[in-house]
C-alpha positions in Angstrom: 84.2 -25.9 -27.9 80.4 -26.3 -27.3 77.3 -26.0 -28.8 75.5 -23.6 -26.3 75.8 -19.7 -25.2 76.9 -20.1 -21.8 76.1 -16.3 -21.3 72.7 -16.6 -22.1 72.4 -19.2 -20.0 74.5 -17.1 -16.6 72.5 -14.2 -17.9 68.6 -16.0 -17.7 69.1 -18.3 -14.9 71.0 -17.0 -12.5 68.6 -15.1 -11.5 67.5 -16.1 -7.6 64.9 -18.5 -7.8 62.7 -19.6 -5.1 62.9 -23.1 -3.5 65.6 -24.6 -1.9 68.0 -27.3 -3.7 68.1 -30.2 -1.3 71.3 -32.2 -1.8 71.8 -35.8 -3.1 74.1 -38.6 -2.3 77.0 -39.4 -4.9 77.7 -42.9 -4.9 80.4 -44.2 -7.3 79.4 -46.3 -10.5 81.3 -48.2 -13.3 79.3 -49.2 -16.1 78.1 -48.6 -19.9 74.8 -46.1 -20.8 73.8 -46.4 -24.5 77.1 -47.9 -25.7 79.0 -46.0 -24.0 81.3 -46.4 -21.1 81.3 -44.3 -17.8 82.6 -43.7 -14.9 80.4 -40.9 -12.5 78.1 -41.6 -9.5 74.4 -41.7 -8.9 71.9 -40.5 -6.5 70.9 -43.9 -5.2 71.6 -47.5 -4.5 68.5 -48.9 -6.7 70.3 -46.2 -9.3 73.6 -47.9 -9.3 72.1 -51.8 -9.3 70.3 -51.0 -12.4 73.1 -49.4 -14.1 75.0 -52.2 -13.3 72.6 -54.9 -14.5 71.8 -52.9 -17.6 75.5 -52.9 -18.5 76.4 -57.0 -17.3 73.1 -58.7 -17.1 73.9 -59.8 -14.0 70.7 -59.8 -11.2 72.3 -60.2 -7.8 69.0 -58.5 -5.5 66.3 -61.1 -6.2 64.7 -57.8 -4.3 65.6 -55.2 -6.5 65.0 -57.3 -9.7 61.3 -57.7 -9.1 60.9 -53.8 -7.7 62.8 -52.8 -11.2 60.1 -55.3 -12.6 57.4 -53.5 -11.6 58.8 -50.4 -12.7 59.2 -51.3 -16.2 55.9 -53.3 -16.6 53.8 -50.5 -15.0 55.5 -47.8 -17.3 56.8 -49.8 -20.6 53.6 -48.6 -22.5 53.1 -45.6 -20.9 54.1 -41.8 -22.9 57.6 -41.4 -21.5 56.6 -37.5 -21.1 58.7 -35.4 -18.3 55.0 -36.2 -15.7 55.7 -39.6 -16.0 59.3 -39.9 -15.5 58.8 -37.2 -12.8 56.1 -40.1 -11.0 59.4 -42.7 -11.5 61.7 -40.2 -10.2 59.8 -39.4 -7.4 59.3 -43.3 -6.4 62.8 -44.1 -7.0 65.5 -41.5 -7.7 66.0 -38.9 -10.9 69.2 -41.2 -11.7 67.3 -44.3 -12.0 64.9 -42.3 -14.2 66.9 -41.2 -16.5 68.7 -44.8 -16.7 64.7 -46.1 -17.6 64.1 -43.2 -20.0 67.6 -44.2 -22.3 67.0 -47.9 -21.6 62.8 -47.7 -22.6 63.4 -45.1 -25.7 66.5 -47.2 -27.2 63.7 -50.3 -27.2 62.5 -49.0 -30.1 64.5 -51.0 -32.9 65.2 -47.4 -34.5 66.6 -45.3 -31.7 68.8 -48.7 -31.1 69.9 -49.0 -34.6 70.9 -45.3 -34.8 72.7 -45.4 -31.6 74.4 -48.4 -32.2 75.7 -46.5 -35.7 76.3 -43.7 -34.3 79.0 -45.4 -31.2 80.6 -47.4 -34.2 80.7 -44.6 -36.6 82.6 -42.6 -33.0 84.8 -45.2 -33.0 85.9 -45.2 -36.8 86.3 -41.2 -37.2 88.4 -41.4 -33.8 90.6 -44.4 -35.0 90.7 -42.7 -38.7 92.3 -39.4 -37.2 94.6 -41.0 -34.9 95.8 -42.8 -37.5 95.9 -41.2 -40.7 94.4 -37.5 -39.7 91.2 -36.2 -41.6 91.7 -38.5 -44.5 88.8 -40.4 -45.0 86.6 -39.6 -42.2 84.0 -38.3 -43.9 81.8 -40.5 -45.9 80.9 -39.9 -49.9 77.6 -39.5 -48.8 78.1 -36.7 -46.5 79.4 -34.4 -49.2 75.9 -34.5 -51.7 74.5 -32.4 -48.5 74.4 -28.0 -48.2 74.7 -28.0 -44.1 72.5 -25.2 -42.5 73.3 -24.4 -38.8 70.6 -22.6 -36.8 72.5 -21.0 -33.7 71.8 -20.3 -30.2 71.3 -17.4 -28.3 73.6 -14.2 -28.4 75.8 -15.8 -31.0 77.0 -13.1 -32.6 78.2 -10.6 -29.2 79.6 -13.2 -27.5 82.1 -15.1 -30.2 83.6 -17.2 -27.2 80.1 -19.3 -26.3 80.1 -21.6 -29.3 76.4 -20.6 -30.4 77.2 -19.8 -33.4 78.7 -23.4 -34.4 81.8 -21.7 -35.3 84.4 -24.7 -34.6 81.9 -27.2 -36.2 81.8 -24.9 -39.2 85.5 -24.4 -39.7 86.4 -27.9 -39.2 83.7 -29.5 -41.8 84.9 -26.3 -44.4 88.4 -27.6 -43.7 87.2 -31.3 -45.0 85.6 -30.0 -48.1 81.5 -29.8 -46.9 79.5 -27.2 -47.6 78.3 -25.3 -44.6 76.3 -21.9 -43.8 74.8 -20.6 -40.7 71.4 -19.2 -40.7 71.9 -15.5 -39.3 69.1 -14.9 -36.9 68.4 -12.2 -34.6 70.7 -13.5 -31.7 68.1 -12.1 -29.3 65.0 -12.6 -31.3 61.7 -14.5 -30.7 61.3 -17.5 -32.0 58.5 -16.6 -34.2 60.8 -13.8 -35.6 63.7 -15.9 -35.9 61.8 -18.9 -37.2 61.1 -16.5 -40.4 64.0 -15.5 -40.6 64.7 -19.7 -41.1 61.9 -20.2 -43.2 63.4 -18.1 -45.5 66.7 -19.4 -45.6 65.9 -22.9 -46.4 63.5 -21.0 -49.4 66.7 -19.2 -50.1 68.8 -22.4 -50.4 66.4 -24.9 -51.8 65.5 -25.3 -55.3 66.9 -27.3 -58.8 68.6 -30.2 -56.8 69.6 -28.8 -53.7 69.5 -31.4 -50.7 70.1 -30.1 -47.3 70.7 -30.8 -43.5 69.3 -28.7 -41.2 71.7 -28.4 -37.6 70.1 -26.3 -35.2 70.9 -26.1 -31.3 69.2 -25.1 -27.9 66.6 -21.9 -28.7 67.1 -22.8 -32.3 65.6 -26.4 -31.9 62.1 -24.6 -31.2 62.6 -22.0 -34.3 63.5 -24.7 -36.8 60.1 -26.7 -36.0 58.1 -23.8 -36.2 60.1 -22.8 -39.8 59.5 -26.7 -40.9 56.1 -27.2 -39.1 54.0 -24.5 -40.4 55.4 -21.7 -41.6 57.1 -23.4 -44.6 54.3 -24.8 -47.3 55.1 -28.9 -48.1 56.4 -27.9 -51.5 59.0 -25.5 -49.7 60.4 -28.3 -47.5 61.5 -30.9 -50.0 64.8 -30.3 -50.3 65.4 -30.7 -46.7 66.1 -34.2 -46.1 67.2 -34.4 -42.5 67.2 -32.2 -39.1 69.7 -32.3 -36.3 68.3 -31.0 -33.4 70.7 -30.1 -30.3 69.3 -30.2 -27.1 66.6 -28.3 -28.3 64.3 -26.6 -26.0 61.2 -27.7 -27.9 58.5 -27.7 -25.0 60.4 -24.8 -23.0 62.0 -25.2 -19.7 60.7 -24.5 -16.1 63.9 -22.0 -15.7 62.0 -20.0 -17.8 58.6 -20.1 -16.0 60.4 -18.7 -13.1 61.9 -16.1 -14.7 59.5 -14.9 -16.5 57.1 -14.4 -13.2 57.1 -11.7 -10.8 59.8 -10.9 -9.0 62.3 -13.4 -10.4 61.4 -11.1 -13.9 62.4 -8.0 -12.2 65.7 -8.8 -11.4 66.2 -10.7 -14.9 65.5 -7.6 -16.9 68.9 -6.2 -15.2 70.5 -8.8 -15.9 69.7 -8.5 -19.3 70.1 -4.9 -19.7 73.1 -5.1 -18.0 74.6 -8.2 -20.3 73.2 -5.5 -23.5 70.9 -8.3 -24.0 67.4 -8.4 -25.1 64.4 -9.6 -22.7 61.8 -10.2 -25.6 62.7 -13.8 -26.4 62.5 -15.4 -23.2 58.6 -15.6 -23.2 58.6 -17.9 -25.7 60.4 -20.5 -23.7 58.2 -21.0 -21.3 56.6 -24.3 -21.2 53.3 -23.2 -21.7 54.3 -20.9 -24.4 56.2 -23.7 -26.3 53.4 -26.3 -25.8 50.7 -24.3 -27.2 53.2 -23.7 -30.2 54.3 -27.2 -30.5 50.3 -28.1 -30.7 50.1 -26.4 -33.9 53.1 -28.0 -35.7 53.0 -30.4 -38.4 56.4 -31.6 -39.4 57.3 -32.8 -42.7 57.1 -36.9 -42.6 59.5 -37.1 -45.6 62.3 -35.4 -43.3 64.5 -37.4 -41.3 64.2 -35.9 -37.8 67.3 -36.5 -34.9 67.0 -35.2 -31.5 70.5 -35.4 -30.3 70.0 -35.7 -26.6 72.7 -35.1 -23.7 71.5 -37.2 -20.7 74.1 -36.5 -17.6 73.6 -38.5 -14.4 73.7 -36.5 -11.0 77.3 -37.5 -10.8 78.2 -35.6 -14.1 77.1 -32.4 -13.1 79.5 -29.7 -12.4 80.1 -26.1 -12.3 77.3 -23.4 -12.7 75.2 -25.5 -14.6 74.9 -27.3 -11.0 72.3 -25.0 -9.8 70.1 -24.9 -12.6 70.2 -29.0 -12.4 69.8 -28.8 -8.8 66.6 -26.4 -9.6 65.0 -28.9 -12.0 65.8 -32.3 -10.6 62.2 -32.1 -8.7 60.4 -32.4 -12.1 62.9 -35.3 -13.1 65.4 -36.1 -15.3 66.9 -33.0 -17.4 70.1 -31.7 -18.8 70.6 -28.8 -16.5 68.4 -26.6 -18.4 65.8 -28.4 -19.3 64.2 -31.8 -18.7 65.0 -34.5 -21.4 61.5 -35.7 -22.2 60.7 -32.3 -23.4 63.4 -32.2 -25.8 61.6 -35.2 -28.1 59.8 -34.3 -31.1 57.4 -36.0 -32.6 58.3 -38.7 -35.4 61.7 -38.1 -34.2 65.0 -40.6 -33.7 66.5 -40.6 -30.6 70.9 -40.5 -30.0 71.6 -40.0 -26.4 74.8 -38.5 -25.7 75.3 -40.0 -21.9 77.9 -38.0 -19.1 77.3 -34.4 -20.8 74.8 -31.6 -19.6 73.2 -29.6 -22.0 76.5 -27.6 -23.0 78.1 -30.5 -24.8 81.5 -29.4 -23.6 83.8 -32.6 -24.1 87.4 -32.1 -26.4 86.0 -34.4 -29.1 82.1 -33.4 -29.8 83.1 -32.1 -33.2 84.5 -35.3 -34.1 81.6 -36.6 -32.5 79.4 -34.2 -34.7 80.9 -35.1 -37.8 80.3 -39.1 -37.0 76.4 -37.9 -36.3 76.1 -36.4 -39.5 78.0 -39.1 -41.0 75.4 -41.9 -40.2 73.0 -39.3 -41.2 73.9 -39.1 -44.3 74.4 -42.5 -45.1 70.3 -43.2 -43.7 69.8 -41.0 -46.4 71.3 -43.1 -48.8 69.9 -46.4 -47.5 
């Protein structure tokens, strides 16, 4: 199961791409990211130290303790944009700088509290199943909610990618929630599809309807602009939370390249050979998605959740390898695109540490029903 069109992806960036992808050593780590445990390797000694002292408190490198030091003090009030951490990652290693981004965003008492939630509520919808099955794993407050999923790319020709939240779907039906997806153009722009959005939460609102908006990779982008402008303040009210899944919000280099001469030529091919449209890759450019970005104003009264997959180098495997390996010189990113440019503004941070930005791991729909979960019950409180 995942949460991402992996032909879009083999379709877009694959595509030869100029620069070469110098290698990185792999040196083994033990530890705990964000409440959660793992077992992977990193990119550099400093890397694995702070990994380790994060996850025991232990300082050991008198050395090492007062570089990290420095690190943190120079950069602790500092925007935590994907220049920054590409200054941190340059200086030390993009392992390290990913460990500071998860360590510096989950300072915020917030993005702690929610992460913290969201590892025990994990825990309890895990325990519940093996236990007892489905009974009781999801919570009361889950089931006042209308669930909107926003899909990826291609969703609806290739039925084996998991765009189109089908698993997620089936299993929360199965427990009794009430779910729809939002049919967009599977190949659409995201001003085109971000109507097409704008009309289903019109569609679905009114009289007391309360609803959660789950939307994923090109649909993160589409849902902002629905919410952040194209939707009037009294349209939005019965939207009370947004789930956004590794959403491509300011774009991703990948798409720069592609979308210049003569990495484009070759990607039209691909395209017309995969039966795919070209016309939505423009606006995924970074430059594209910033400008659009600029001129959004979400909604304050929704709660807004960036659900973030952060892998170390260690965790990266497969094709998504050479798409990493491509934009590890600008940082830390997911394989497709760089982390910081996933944040939103306003929004609450859950890392998701070890997975890449296809979220392929046997339990994520448990894992998405425990997210929703909390969700809910923030509502509530």
């Amino acid at each position: 199961m995942r949460f991402l069109n992996l032909g879009f992806v083999a379709a877009l960036f694959l595509v030869p791409m100029a620069g070469r992808c110098a290698p990185y050593p792999g040196i083994p780590v033990h530890g705990s990211v964000a409440e959660k445990a793992i077992s992977t390797t990193v990119d550099s000694e400093l890397a694995k130290y702070y990994l380790k002292n994060h996850s025991t408190g232990e300082a050991t490198n008198p050395t090492w303790d007062a570089r990290i030091a420095d690190i943190e003090q120079r950069f602790k009030s500092r925007p935590l944009n994907w220049s920054e951490l590409k200054e941190i990652s340059d200086e030390t290693s993009p392992d390290f700088a990913t460990l500071f981004f998860i360590r510096q965003t989950l300072s915020d008492t917030t993005n702690e509290r929610f992460q913290t939630n969201y590892a025990q509520e994990v825990k309890r919808v895990k325990s519940r199943t093996r236990l007892s099955g489905w009974a009781g794993i999801v919570r009361s407050e889950l089931k006042q909610y209308k669930l909107l999923f926003v899909p990826g790319f291609h969703y609806v020709s290739d039925k084996t990618s998991g765009a189109d939240f089908f698993y997620e779907r089936q299993f929360m039906s199965e427990l009794g929630l009430n779910v729809r997806l939002v049919a967009t153009e599977e190949d659409g722009t995201v001003e085109d599809n971000a109507a097409l959005i704008a009309d289903a939460v019109r569609a679905e609102s009114g009289g007391r309807s309360r609803l959660i908006l789950v939307s994923t990779s090109k649909g993160g982008p589409e849902t902002a602009l629905a919410l952040g402008k194209l939707l009037q303040p009294n349209e939005t009210g019965s939207v009370k939370a947004w789930v956004s899944v590794g959403g491509l919000m300011r774009g991703t280099f990948l798409a720069d390249e592609v979308t210049s001469w003569p990495e484009s030529t070759v990607a039209r091919v691909i395209f017309l050979f995969e039966g795919m449209q070209f016309r939505g890759v423009a606006g995924l450019t970074t430059s594209a998605s910033q400008k659009r970005m600029n001129a959004i104003r979400l909604p304050r009264s929704i709660l807004i959740i960036q659900f973030v997959a952060a892998p170390l180098s260690g965790d990266i495997s497969g094709d998504v390898r050479s798409r990493y390996l491509k934009l590890r010189r600008f940082g830390p990113n997911d394989g497709l695109t760089l982390l910081a440019d996933e944040f939103l503004p306003s929004g609450i941070t859950i890392f998701e540490p070890g997975l890449d930005h296809f979220y392929q791991e046997p339990d994520i729909y448990l894992k998405s029903l425990a997210l929703l979960n909390i969700i809910a019950d923030a509502l509530v409180r």
